[in-house]
PDBQT receptor file of N, H, CA, C and O in Angstrom, charges set to zero:
ATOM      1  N   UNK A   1      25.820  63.031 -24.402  1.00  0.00    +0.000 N 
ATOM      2  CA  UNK A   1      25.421  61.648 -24.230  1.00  0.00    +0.000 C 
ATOM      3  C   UNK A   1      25.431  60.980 -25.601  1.00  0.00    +0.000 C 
ATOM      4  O   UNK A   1      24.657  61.321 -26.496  1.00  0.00    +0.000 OA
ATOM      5  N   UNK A   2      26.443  59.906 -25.741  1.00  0.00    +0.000 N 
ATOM      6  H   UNK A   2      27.071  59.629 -25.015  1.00  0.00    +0.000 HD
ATOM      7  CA  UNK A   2      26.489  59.178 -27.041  1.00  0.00    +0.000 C 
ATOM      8  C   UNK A   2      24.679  58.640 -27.482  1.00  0.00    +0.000 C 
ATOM      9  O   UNK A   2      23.665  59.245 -27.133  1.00  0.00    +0.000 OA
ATOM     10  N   UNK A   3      24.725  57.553 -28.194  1.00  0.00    +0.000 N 
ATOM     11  H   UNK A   3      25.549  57.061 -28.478  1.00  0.00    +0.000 HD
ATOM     12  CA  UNK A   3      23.386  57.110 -29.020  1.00  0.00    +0.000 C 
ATOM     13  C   UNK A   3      22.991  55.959 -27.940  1.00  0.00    +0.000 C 
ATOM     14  O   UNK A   3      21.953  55.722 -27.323  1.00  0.00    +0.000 OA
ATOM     15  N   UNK A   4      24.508  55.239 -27.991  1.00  0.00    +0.000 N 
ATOM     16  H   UNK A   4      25.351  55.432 -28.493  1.00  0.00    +0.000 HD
ATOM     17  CA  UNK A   4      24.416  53.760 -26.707  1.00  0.00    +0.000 C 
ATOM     18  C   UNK A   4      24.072  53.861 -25.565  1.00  0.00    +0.000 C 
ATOM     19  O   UNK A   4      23.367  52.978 -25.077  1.00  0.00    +0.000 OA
ATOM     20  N   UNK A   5      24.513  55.084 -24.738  1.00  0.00    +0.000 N 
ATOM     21  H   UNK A   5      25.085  55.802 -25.135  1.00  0.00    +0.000 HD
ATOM     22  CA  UNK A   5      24.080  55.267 -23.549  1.00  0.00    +0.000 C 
ATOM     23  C   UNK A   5      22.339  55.855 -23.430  1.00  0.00    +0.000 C 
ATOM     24  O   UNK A   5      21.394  55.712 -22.654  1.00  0.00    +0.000 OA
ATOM     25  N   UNK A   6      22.604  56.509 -24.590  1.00  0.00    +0.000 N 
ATOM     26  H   UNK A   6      23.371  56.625 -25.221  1.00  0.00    +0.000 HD
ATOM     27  CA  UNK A   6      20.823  57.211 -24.482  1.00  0.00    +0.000 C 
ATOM     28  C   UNK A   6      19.891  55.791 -24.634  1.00  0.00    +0.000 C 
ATOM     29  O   UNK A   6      19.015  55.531 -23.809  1.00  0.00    +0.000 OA
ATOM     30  N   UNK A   7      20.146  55.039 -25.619  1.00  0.00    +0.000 N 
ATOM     31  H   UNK A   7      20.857  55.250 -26.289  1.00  0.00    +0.000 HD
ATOM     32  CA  UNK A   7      19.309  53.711 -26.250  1.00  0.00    +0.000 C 
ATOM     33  C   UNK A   7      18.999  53.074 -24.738  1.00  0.00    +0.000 C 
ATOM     34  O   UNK A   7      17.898  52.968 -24.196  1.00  0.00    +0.000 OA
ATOM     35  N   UNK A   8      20.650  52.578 -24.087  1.00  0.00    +0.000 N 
ATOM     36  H   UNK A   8      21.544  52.664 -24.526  1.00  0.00    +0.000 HD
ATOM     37  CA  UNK A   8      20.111  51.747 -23.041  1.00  0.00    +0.000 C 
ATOM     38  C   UNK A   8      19.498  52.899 -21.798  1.00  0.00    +0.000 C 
ATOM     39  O   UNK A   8      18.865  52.178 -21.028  1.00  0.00    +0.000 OA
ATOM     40  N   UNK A   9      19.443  53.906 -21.442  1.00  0.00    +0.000 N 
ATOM     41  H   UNK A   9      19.957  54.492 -22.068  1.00  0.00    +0.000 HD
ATOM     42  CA  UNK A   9      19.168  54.705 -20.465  1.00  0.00    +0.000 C 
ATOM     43  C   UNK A   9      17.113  54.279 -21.190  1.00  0.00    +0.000 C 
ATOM     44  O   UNK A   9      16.279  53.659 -20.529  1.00  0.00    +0.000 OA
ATOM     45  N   UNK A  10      16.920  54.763 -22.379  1.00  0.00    +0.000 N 
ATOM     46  H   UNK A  10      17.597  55.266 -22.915  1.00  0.00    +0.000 HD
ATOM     47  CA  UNK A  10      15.352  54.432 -22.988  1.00  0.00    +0.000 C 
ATOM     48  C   UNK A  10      15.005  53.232 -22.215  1.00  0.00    +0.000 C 
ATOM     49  O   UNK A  10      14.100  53.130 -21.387  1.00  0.00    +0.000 OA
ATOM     50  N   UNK A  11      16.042  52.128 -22.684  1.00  0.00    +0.000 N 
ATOM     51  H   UNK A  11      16.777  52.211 -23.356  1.00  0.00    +0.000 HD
ATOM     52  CA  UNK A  11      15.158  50.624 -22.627  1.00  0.00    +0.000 C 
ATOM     53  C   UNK A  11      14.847  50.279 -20.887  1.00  0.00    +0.000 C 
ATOM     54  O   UNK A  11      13.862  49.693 -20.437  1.00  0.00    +0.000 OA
ATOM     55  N   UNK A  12      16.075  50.871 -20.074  1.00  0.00    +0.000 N 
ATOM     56  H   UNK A  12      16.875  51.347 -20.439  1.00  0.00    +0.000 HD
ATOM     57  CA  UNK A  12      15.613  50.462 -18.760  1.00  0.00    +0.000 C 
ATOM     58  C   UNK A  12      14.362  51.428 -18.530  1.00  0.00    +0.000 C 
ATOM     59  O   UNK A  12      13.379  50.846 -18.071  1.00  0.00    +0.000 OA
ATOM     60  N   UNK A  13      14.212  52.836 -18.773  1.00  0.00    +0.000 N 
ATOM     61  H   UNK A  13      15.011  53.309 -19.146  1.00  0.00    +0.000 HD
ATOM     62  CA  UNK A  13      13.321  53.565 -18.340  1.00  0.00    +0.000 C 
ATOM     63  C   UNK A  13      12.109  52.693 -18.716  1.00  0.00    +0.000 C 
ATOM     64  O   UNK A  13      11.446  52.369 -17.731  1.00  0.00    +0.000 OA
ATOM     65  N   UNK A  14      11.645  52.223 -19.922  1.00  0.00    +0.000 N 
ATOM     66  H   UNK A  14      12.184  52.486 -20.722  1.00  0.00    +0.000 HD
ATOM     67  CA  UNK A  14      10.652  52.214 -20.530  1.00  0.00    +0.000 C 
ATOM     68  C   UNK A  14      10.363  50.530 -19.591  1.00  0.00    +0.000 C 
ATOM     69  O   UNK A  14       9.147  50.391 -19.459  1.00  0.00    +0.000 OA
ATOM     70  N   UNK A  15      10.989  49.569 -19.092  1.00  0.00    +0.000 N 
ATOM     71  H   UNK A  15      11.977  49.683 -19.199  1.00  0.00    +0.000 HD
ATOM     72  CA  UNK A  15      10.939  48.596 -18.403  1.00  0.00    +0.000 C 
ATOM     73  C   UNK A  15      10.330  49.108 -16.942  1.00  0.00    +0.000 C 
ATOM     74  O   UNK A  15       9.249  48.702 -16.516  1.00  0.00    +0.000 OA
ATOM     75  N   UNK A  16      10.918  49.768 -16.451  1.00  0.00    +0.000 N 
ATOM     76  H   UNK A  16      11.797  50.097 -16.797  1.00  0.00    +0.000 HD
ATOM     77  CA  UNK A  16      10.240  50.894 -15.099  1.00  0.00    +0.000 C 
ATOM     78  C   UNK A  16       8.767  50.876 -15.242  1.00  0.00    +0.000 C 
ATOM     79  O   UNK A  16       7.951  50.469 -14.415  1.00  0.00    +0.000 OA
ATOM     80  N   UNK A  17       8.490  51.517 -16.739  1.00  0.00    +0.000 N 
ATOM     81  H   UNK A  17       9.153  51.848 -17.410  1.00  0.00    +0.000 HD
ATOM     82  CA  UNK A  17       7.421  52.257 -16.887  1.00  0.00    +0.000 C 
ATOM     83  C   UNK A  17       6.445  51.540 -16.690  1.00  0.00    +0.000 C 
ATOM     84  O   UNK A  17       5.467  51.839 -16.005  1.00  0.00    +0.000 OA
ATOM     85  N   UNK A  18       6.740  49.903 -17.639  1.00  0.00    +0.000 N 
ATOM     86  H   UNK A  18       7.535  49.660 -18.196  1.00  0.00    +0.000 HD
ATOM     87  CA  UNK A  18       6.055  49.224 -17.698  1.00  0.00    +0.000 C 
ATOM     88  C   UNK A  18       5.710  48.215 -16.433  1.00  0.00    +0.000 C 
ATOM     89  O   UNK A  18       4.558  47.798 -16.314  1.00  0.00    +0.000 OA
ATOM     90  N   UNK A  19       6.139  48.055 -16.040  1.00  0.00    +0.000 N 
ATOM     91  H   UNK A  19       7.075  48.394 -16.136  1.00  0.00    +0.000 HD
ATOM     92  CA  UNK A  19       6.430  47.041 -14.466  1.00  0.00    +0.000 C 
ATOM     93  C   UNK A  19       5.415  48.130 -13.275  1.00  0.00    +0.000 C 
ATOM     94  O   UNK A  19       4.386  47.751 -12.715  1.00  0.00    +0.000 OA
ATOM     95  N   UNK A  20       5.936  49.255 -13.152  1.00  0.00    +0.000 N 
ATOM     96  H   UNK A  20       6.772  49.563 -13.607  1.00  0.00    +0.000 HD
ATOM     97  CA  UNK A  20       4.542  50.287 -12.985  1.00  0.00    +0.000 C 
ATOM     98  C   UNK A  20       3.650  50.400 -13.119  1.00  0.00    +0.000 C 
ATOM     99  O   UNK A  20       2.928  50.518 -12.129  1.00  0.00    +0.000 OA
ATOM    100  N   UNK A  21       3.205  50.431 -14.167  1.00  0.00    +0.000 N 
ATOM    101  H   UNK A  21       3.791  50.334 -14.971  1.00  0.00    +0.000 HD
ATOM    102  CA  UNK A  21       2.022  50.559 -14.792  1.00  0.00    +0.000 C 
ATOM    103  C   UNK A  21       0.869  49.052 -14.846  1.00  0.00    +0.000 C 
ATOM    104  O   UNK A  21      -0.325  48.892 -15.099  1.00  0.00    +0.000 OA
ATOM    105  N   UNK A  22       2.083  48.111 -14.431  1.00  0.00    +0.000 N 
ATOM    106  H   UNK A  22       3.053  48.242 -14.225  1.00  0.00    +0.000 HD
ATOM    107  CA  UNK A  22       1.026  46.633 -14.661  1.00  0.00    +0.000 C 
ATOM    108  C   UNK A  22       0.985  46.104 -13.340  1.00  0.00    +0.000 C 
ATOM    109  O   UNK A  22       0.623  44.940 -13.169  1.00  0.00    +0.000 OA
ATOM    110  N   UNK A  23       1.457  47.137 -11.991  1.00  0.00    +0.000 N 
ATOM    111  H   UNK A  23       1.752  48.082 -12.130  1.00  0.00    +0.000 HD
ATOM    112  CA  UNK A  23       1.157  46.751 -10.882  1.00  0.00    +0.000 C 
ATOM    113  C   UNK A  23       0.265  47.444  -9.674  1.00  0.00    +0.000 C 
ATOM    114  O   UNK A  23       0.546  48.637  -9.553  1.00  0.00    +0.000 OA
ATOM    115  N   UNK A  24      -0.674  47.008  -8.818  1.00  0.00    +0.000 N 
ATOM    116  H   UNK A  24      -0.902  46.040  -8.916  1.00  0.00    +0.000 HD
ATOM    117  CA  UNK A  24      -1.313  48.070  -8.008  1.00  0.00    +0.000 C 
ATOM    118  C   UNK A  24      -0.732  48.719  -6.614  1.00  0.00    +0.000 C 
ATOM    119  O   UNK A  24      -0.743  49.852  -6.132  1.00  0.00    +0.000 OA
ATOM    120  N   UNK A  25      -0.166  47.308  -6.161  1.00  0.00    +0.000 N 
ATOM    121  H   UNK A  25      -0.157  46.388  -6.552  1.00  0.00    +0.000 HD
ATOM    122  CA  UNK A  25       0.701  47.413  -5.143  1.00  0.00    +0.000 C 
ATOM    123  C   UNK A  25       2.066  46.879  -5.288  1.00  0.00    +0.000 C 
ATOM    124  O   UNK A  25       2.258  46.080  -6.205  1.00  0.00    +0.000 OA
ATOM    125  N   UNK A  26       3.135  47.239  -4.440  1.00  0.00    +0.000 N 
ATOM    126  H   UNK A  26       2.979  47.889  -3.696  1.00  0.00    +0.000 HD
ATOM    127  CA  UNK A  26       4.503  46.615  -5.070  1.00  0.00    +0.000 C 
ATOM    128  C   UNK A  26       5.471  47.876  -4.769  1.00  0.00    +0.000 C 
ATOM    129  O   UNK A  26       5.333  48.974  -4.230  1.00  0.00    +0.000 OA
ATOM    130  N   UNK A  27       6.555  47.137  -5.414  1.00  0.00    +0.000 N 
ATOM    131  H   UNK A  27       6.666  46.245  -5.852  1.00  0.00    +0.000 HD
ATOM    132  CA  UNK A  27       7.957  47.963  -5.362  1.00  0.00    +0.000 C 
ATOM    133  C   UNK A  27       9.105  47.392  -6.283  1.00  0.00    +0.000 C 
ATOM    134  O   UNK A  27       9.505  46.230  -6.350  1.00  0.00    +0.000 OA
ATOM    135  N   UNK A  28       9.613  48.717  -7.107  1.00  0.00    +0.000 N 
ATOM    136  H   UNK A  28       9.288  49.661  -7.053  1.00  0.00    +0.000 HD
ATOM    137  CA  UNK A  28      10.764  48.148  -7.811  1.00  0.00    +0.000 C 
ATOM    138  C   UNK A  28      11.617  48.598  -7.591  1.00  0.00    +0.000 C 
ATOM    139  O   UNK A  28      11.720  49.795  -7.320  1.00  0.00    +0.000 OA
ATOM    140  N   UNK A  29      12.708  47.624  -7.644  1.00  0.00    +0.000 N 
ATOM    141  H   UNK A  29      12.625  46.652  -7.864  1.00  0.00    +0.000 HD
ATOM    142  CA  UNK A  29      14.269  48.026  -7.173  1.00  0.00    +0.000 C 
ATOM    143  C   UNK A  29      15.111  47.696  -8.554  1.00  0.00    +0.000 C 
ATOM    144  O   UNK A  29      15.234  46.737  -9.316  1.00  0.00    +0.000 OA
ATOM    145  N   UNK A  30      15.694  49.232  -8.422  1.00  0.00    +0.000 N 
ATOM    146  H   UNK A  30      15.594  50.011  -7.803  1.00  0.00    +0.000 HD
ATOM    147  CA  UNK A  30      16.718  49.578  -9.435  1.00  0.00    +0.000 C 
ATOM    148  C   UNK A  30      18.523  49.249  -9.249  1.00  0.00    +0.000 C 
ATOM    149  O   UNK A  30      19.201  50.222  -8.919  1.00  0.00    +0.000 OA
ATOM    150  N   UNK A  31      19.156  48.067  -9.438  1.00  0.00    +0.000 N 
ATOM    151  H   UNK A  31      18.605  47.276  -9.706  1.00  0.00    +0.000 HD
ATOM    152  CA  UNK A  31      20.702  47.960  -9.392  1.00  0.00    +0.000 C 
ATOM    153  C   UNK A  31      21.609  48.426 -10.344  1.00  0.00    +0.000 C 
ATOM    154  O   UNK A  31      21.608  48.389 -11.575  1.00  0.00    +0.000 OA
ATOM    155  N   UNK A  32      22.297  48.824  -9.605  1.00  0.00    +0.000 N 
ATOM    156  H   UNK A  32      22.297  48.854  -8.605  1.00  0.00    +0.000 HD
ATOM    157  CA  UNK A  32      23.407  49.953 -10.339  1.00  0.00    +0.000 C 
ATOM    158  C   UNK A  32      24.539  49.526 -10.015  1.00  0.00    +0.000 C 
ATOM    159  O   UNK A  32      24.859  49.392  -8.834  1.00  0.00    +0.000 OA
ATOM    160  N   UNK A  33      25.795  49.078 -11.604  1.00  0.00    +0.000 N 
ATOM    161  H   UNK A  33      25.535  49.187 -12.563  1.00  0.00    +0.000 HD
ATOM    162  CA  UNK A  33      26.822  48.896 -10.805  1.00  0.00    +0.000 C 
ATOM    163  C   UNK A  33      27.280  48.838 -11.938  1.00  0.00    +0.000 C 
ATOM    164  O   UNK A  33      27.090  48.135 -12.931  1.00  0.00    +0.000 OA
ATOM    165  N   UNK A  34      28.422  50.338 -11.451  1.00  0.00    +0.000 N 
ATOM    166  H   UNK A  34      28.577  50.909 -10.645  1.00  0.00    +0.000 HD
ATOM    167  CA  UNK A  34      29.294  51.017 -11.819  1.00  0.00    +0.000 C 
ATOM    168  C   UNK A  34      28.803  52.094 -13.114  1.00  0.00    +0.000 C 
ATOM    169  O   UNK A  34      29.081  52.353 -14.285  1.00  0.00    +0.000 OA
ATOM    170  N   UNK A  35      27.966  52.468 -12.120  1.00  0.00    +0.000 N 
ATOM    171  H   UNK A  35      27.740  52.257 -11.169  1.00  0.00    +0.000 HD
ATOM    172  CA  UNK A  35      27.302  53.921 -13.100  1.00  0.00    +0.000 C 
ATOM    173  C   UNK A  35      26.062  53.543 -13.736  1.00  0.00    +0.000 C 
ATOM    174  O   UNK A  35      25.152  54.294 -14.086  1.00  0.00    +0.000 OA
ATOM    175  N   UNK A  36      26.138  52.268 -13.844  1.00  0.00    +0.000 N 
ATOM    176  H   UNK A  36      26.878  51.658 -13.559  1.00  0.00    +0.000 HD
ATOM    177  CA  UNK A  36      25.072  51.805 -15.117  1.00  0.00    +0.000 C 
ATOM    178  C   UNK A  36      24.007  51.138 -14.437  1.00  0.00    +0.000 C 
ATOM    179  O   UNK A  36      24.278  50.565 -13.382  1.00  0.00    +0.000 OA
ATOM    180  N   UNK A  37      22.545  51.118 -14.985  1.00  0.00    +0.000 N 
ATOM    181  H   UNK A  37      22.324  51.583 -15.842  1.00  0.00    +0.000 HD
ATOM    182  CA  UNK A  37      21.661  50.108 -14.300  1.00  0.00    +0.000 C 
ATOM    183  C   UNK A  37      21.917  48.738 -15.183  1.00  0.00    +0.000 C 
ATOM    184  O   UNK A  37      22.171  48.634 -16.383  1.00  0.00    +0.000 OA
ATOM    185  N   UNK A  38      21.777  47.828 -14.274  1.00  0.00    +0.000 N 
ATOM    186  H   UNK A  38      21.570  47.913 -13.300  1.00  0.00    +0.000 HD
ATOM    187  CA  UNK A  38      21.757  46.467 -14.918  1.00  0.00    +0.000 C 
ATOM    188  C   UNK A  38      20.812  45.429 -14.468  1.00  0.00    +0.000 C 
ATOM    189  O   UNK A  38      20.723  44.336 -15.027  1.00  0.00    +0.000 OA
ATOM    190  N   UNK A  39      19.937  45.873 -13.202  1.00  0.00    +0.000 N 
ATOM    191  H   UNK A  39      20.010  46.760 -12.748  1.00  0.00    +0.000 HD
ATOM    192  CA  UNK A  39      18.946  44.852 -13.003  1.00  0.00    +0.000 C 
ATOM    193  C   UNK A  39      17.648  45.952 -12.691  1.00  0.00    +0.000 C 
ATOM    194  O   UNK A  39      17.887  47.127 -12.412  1.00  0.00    +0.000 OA
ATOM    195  N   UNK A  40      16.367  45.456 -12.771  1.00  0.00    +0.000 N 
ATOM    196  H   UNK A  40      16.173  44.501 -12.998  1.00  0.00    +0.000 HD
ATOM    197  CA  UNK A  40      14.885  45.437 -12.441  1.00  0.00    +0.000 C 
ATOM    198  C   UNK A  40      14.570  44.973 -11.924  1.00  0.00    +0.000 C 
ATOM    199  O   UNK A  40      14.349  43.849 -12.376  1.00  0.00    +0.000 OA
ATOM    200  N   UNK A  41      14.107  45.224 -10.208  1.00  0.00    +0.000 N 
ATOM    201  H   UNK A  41      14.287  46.136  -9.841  1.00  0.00    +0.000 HD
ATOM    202  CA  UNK A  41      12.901  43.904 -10.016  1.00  0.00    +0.000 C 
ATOM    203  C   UNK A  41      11.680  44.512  -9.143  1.00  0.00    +0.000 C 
ATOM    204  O   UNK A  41      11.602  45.255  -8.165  1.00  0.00    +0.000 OA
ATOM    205  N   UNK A  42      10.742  43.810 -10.003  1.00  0.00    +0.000 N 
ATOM    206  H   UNK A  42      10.806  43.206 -10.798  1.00  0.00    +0.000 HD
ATOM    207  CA  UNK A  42       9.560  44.192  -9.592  1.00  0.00    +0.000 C 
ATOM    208  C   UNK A  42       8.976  43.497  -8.665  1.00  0.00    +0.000 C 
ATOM    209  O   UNK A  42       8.857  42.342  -9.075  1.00  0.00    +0.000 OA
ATOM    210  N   UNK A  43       8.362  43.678  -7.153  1.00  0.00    +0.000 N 
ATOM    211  H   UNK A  43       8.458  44.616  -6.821  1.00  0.00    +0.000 HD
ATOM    212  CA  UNK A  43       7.828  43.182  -6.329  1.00  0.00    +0.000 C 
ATOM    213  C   UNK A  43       6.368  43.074  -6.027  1.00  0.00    +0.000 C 
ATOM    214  O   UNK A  43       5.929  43.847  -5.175  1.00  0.00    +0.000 OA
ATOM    215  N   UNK A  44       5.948  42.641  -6.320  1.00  0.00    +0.000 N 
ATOM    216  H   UNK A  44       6.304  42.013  -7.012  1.00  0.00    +0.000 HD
ATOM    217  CA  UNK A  44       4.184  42.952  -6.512  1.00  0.00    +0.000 C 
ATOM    218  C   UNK A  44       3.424  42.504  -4.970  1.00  0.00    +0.000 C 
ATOM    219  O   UNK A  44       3.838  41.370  -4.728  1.00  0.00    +0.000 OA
ATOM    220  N   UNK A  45       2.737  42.835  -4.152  1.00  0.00    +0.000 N 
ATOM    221  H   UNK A  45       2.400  43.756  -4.348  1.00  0.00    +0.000 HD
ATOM    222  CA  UNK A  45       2.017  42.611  -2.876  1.00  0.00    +0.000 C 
ATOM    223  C   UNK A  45       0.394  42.770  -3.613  1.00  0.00    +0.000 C 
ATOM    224  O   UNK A  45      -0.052  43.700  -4.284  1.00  0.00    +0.000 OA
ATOM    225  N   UNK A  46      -0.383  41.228  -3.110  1.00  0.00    +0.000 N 
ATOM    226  H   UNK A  46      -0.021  40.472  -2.565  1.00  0.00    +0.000 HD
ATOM    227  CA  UNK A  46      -1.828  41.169  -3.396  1.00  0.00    +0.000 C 
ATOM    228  C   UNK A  46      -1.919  41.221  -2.503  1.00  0.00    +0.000 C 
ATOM    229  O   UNK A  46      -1.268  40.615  -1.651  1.00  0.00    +0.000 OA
ATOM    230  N   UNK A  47      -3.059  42.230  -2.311  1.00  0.00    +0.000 N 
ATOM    231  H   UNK A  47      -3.588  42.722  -3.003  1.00  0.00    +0.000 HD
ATOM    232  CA  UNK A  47      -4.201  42.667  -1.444  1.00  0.00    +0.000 C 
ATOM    233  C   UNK A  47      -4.986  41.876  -1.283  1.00  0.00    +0.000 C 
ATOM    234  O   UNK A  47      -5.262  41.199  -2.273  1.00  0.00    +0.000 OA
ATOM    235  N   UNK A  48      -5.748  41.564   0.076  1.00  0.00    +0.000 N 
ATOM    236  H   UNK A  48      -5.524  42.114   0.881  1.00  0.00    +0.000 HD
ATOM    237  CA  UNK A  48      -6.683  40.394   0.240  1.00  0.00    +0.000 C 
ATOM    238  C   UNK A  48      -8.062  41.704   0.755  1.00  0.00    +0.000 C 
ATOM    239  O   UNK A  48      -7.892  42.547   1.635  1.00  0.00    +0.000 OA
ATOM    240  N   UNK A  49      -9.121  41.563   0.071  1.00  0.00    +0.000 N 
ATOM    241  H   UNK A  49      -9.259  40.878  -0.645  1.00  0.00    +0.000 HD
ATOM    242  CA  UNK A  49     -10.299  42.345   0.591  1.00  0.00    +0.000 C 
ATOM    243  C   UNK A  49     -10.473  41.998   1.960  1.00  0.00    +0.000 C 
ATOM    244  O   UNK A  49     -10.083  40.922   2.413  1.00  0.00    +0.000 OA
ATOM    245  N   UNK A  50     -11.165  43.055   2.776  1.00  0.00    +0.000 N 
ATOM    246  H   UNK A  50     -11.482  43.930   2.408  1.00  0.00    +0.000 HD
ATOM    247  CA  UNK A  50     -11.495  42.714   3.954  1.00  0.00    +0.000 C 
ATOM    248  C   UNK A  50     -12.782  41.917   4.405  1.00  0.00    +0.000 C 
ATOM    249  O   UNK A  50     -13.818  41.758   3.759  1.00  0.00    +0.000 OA
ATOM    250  N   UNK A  51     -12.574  41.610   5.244  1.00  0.00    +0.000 N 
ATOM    251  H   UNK A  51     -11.733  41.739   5.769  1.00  0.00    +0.000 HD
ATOM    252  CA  UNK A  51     -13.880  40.101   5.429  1.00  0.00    +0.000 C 
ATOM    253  C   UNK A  51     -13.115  39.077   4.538  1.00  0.00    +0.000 C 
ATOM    254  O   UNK A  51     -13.797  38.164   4.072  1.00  0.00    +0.000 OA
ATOM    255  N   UNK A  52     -11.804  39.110   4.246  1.00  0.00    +0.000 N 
ATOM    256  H   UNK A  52     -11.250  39.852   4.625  1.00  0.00    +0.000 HD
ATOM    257  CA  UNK A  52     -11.551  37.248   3.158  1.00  0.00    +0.000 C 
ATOM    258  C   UNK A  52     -11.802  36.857   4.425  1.00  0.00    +0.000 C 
ATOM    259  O   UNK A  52     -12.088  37.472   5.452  1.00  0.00    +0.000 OA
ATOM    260  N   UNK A  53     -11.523  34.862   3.960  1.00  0.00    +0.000 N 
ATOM    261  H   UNK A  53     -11.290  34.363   3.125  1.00  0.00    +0.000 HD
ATOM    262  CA  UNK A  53     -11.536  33.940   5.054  1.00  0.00    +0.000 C 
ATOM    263  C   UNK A  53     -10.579  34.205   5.512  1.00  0.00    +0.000 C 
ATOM    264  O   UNK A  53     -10.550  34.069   6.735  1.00  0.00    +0.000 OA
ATOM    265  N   UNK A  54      -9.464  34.649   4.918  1.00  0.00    +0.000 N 
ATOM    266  H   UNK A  54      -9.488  34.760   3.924  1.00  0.00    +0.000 HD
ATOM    267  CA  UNK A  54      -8.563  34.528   6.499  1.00  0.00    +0.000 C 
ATOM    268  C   UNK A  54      -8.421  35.614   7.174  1.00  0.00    +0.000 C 
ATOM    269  O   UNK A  54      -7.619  35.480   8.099  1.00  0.00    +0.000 OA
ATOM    270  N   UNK A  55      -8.940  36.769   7.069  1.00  0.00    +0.000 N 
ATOM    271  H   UNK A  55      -9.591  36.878   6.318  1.00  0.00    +0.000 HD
ATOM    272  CA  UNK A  55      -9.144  37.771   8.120  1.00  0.00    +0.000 C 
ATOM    273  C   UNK A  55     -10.159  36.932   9.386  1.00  0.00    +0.000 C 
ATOM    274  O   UNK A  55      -9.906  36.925  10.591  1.00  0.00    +0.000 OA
ATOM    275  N   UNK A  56     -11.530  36.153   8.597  1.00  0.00    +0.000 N 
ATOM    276  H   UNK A  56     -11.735  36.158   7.619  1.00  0.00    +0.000 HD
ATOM    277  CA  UNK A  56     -12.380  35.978   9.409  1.00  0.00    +0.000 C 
ATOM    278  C   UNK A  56     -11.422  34.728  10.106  1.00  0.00    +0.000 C 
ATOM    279  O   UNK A  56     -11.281  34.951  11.308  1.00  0.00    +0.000 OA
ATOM    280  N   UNK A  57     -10.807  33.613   9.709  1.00  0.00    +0.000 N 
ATOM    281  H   UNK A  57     -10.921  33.432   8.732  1.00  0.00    +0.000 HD
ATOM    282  CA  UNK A  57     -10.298  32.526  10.499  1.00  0.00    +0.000 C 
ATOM    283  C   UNK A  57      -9.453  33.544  11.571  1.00  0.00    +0.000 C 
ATOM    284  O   UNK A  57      -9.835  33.266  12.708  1.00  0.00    +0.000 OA
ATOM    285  N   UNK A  58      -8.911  34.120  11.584  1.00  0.00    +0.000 N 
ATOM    286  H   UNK A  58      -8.600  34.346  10.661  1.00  0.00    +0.000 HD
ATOM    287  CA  UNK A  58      -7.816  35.255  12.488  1.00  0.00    +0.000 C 
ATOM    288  C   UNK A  58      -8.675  35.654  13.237  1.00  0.00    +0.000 C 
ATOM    289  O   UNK A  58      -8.320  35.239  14.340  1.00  0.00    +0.000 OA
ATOM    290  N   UNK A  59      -9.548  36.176  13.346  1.00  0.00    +0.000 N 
ATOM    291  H   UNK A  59      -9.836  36.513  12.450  1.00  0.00    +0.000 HD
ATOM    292  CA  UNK A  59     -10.665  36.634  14.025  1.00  0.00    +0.000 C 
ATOM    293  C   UNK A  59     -11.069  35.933  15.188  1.00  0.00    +0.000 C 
ATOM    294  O   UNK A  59     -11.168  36.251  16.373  1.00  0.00    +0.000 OA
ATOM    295  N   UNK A  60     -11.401  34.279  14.160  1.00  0.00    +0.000 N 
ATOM    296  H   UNK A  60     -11.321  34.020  13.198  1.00  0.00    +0.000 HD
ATOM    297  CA  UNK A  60     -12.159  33.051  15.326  1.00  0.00    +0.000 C 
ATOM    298  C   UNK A  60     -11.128  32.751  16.278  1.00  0.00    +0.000 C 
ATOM    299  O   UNK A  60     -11.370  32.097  17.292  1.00  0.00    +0.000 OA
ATOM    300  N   UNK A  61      -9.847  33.252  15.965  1.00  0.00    +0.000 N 
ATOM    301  H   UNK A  61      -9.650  33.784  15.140  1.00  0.00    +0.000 HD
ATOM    302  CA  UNK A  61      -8.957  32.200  16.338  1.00  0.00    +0.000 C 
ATOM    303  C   UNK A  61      -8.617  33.521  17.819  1.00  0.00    +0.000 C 
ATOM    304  O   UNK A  61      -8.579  33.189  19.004  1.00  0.00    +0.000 OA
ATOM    305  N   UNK A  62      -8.451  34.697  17.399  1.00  0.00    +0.000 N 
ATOM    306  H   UNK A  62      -8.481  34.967  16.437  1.00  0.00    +0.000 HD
ATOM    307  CA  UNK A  62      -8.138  35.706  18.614  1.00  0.00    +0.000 C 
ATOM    308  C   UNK A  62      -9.132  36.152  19.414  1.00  0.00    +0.000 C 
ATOM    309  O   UNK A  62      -8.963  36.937  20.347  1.00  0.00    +0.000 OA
ATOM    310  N   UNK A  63     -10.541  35.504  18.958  1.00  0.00    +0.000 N 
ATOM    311  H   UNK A  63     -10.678  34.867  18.200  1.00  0.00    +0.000 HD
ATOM    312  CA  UNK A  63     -11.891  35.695  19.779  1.00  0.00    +0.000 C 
ATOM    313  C   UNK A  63     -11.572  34.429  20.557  1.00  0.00    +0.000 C 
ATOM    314  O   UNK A  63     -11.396  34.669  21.751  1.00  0.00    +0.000 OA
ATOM    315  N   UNK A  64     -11.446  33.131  20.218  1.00  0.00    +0.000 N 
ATOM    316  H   UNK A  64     -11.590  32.936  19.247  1.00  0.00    +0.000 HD
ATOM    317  CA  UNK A  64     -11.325  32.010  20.973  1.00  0.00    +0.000 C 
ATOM    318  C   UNK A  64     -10.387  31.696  22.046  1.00  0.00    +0.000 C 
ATOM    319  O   UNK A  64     -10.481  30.676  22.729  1.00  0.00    +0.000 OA
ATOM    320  N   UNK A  65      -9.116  32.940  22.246  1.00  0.00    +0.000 N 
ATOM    321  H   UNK A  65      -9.039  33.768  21.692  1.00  0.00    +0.000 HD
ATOM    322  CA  UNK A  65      -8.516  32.813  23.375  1.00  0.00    +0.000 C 
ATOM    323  C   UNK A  65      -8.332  34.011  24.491  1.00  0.00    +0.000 C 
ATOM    324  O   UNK A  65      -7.739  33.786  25.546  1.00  0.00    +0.000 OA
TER     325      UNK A  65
């Protein structure tokens, strides 16, 4: 493995790492094209605690019919 391929193989890993590490829930998708990665994307899903208002509005609304 040359220096270039190792350098960029580091920088995407270490982008992974980080996008990981700064999310609780989520998903990242890795694009590959033509051997090589060239995109990241990180998908992040917030969690709503249970009892928020809109669990409880959902509630009023499937008790009321």
């Amino acid at each position: 493995m040359n220096a270039t391929i190792s350098s960029e193989a580091d920088l995407w890993l270490e982008i992974v790492r980080r996008k990981a590490g700064a999310m609780r829930y989520g998903s990242l998708q890795i694009t590959i094209h033509e051997g090589r990665v060239t995109q990241v994307e990180a998908t992040e899903k917030v969690r709503l605690p249970a009892g928020s208002r809109a669990d409880d509005e959902s509630s009023r609304r499937s008790a009321a019919h």
